[in-house]
ROZA-617475 format. One record per residue: x, y, z of N, C-alpha, C, O in turn; residue in one letter. Coordinates in steps of 0.1 Angstrom, whole numbers, padded with zeros to 4 digits, always signed. Layout:
XYZXYZXYZXYZA ...
END
This chain:
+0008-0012+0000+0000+0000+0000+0009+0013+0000+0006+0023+0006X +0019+0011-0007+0027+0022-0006+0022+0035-0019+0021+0047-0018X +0021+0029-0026+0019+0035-0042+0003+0040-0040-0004+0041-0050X -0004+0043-0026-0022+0045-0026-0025+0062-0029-0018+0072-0026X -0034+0061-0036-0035+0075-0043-0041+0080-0032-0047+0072-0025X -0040+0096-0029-0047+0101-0014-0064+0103-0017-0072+0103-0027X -0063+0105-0006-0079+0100-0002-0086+0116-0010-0079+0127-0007X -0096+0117-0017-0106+0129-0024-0108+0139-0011-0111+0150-0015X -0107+0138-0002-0107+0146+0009-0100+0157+0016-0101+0167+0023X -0091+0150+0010-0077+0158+0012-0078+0172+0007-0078+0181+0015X -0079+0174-0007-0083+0187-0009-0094+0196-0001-0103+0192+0007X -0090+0209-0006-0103+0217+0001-0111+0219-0007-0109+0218-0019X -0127+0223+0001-0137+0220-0007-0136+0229-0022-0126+0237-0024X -0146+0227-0032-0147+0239-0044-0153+0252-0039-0149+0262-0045X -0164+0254-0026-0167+0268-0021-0159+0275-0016-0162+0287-0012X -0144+0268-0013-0140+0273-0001-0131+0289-0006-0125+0287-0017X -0128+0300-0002-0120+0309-0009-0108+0306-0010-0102+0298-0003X -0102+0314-0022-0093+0314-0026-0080+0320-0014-0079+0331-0009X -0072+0309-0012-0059+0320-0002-0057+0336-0007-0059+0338-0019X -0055+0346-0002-0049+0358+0000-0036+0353-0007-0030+0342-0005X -0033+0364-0016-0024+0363-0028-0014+0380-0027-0021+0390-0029X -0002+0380-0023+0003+0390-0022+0003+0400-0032-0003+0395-0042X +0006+0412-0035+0009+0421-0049+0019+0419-0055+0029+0426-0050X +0022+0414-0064+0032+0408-0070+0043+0425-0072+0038+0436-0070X +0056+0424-0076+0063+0438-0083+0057+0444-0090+0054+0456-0088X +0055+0439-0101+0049+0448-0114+0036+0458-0105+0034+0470-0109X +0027+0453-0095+0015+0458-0093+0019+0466-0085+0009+0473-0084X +0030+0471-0075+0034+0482-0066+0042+0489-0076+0042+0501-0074X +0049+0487-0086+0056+0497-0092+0047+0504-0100+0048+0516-0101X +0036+0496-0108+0024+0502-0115+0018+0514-0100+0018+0526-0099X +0015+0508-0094+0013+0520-0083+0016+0530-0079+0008+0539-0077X +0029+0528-0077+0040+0545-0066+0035+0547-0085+0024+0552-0088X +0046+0542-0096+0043+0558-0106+0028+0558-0108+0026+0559-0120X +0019+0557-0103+0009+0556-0108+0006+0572-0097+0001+0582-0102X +0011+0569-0082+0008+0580-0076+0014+0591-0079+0008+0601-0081X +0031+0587-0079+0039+0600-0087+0034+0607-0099+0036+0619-0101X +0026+0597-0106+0022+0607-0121+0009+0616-0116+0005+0626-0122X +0006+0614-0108-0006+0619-0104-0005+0629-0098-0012+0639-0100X +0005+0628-0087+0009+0641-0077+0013+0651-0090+0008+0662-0094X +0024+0644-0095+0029+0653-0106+0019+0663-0113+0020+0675-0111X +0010+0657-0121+0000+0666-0127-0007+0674-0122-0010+0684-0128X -0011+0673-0111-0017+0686-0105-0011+0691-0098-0017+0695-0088X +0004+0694-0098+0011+0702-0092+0012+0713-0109+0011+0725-0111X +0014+0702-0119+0016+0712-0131+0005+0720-0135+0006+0732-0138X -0011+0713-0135-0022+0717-0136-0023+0726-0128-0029+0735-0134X -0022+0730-0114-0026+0738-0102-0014+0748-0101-0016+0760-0099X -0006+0744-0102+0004+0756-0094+0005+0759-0083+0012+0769-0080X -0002+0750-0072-0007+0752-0061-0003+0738-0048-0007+0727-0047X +0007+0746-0041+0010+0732-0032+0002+0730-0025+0004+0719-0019X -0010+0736-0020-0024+0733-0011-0026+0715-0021-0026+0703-0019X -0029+0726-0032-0040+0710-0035-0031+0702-0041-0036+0691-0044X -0017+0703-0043-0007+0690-0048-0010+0682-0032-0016+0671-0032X -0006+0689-0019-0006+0682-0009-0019+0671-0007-0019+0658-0006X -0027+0678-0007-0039+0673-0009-0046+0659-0017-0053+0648-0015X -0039+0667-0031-0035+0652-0043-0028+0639-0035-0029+0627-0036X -0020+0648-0026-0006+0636-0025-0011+0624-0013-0007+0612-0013X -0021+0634-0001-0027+0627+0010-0033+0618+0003-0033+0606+0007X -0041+0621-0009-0053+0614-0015-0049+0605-0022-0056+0595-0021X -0040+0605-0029-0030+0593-0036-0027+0578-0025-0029+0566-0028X -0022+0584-0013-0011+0573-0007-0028+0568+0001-0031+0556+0001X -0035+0576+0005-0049+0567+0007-0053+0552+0002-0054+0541+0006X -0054+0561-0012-0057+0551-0024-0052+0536-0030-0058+0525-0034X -0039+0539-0028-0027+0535-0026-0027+0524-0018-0024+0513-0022X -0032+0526+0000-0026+0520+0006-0039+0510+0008-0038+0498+0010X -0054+0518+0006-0064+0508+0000-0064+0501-0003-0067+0492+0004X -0060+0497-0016-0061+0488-0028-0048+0480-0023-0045+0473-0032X -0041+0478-0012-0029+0469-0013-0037+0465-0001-0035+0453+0001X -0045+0470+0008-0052+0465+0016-0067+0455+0014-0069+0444+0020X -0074+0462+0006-0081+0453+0000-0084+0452-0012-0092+0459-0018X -0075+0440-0018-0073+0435-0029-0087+0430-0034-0096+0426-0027X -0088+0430-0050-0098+0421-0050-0102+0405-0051-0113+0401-0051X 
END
């Protein structure tokens, strides 16, 4: 009984969810410049470091959202 195929049980069920899956590189580097480009433009659009700041609180929010709850 050495060669016995494991028992159908062993797996987990088909409802069960999927493991939590890290953010791979590509998807945090797609990010920061995703924030950088963004801070950037409305510092060029604005002229105004109120609302770049603003942009920038509202970026790393976003940011830290979406690495928080993935979909």
């Amino acid at each position: 009984m050495d060669n016995a195929v494991p028992e159908a049980s062993a797996a987990p069920p088909a409802s069960s969810p999927p493991p939590p899956r890290r953010p791979g590189a590509g998807m945090l580097l797609t990010l920061v410049n995703g924030v950088l480009a963004g801070v950037a433009s409305v510092y060029v659009g604005s002229h105004s470091v109120l609302i770049t700041v603003i942009a920038g609180i509202t970026a790393v929010l976003l940011a830290a959202m979406t690495l928080m709850f993935p979909r």
